[in-house]
C-alpha positions, 0 to 999 in steps of 0.5 A: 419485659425482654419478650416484649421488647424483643418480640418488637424488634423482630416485628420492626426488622420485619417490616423493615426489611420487607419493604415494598416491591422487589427493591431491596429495603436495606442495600449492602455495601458491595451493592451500593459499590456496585452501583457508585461504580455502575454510575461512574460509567455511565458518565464516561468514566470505566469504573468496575472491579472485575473480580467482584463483578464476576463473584459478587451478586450484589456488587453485580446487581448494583453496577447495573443499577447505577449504569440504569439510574444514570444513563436511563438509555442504557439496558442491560442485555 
């Protein structure tokens, strides 16, 4: 019975965190700061944590992310 259930546990996180495309299925949280931080900028307001930006990937990635989906004009060079 425990093989069972964890044998379907281990298929549904897999699927799961597949997802589809290459767009993260699960977001961290460093990323979805990111992103809040990212989206705040776009609005006028400079909001970045320059220390995360430079060591942080996901916070990195998330900012970007944010800036895009709130300022569709914006590309990042």
């Amino acid at each position: 019975m425990k093989t069972l259930f964890y044998s379907i546990t281990v298929a549904l996180w897999i699927l799961l965190l597949s997802g589809c495309g290459s767009t993260p299925a699960v977001k961290s949280p460093a990323y979805t700061q990111g992103a809040h931080d990212g989206c705040q900028t776009a609005h006028g307001t400079y909001t970045k944590d320059s220390e995360r930006f430079r060591n942080d990937p996901d916070y990195e990635n998330g900012w970007f992310a944010g800036r895009r989906e709130c300022n569709p004009s914006f590309h990042r060079e």
